[in-house]
N, CA, C and O of each residue as an XYZ file, in Angstrom:
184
protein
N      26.144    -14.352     52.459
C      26.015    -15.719     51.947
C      25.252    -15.746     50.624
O      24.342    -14.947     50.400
N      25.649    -16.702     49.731
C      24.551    -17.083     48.376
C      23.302    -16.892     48.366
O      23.018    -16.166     49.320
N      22.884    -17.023     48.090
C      21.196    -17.074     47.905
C      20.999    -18.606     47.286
O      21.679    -19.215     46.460
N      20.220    -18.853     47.758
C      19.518    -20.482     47.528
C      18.651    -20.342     46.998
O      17.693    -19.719     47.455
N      18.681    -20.857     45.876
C      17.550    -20.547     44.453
C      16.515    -21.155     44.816
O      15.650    -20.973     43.960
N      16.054    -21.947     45.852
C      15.387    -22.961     46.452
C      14.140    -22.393     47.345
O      13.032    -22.771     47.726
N      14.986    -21.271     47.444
C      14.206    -20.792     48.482
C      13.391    -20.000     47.536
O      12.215    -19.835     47.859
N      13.794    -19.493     46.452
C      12.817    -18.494     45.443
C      11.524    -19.240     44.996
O      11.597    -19.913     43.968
N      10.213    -19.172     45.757
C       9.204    -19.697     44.941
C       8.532    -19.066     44.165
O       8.614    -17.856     44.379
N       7.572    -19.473     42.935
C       7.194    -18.603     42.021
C       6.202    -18.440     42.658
O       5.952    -19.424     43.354
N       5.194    -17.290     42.789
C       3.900    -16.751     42.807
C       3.058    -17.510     42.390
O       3.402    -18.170     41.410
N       1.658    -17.731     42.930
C       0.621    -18.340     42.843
C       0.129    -18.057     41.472
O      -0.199    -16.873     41.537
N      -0.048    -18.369     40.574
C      -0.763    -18.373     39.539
C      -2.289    -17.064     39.523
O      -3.291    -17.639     39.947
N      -2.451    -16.232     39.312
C      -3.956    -15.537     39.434
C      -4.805    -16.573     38.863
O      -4.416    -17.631     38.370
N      -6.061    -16.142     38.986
C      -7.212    -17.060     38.947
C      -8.285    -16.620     38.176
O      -8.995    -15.893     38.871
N      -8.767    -16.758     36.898
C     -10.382    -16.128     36.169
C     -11.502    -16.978     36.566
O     -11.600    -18.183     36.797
N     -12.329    -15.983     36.576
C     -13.558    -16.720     37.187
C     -14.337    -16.752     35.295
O     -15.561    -16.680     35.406
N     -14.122    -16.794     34.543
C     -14.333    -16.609     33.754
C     -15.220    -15.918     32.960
O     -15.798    -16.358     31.966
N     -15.316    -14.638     33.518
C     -16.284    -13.572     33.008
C     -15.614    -12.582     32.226
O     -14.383    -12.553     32.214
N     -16.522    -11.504     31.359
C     -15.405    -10.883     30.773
C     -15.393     -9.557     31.086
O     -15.091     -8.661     30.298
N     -15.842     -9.363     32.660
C     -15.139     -7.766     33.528
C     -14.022     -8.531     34.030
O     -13.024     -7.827     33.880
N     -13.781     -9.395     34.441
C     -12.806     -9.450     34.919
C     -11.202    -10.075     34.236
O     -10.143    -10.430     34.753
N     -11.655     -9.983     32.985
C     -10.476    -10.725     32.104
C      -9.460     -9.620     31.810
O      -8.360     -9.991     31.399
N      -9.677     -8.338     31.963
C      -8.462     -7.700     31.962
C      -7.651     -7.520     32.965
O      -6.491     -7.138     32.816
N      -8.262     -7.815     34.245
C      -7.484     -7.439     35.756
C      -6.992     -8.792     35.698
O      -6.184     -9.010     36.601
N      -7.234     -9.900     34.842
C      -6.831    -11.701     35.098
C      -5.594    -11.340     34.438
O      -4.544    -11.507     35.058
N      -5.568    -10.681     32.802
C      -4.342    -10.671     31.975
C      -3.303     -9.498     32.610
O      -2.102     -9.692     32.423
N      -3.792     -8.065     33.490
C      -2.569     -7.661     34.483
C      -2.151     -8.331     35.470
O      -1.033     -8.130     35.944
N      -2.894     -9.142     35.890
C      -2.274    -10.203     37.376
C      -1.398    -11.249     36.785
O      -0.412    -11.652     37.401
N      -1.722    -11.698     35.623
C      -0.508    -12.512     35.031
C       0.114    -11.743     34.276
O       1.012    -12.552     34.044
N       0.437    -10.768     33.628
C       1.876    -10.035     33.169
C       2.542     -9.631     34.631
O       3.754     -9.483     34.781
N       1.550     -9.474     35.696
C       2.662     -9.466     36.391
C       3.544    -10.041     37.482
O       4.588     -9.647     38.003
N       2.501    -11.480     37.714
C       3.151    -12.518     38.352
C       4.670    -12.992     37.337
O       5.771    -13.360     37.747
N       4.196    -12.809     35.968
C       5.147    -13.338     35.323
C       6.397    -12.426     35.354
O       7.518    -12.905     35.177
N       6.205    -11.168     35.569
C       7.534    -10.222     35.962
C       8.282    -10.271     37.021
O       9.503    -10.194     37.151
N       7.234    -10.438     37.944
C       7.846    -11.065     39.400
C       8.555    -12.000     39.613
O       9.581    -11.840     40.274
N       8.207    -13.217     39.116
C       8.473    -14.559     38.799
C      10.238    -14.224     38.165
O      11.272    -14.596     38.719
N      10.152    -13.636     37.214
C      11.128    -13.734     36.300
C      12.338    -12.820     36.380
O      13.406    -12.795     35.769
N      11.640    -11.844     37.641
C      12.667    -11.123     38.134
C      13.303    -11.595     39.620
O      14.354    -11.188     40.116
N      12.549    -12.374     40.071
C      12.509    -13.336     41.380
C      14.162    -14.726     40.316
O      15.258    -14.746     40.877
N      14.026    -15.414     39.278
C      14.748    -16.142     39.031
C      15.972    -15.203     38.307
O      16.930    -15.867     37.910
N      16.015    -14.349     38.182
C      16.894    -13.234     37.811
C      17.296    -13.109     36.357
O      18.361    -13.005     35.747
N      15.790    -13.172     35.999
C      15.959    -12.917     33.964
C      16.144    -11.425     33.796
O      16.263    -11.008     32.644
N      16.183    -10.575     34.797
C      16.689     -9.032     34.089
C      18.135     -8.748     34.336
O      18.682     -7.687     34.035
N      18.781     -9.884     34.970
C      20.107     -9.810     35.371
C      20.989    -10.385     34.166
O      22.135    -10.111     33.811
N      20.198    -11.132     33.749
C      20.983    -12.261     32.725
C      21.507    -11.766     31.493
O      22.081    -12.528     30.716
């Protein structure tokens, strides 16, 4: 059967606590929610 795009939710957003040990593990958690995300809506297919 199809796949129901509906059902694809994007990943939670990561979270900075705003310090700056942790601002590089903030900017890998979002490059890679955003890969997920974007491979989840099928931008490497396209």
């Amino acid at each position: 059967p199809p796949i129901n795009k509906n059902d694809k939710k994007p990943s939670k957003w990561p979270e900075w606590d705003g310090s700056k040990e942790n601002y590089s593990t903030y900017i890998d958690l979002l490059l890679a929610k955003i890969d997920v995300d974007w491979d989840h809506l099928g931008g490497h297919k396209a």
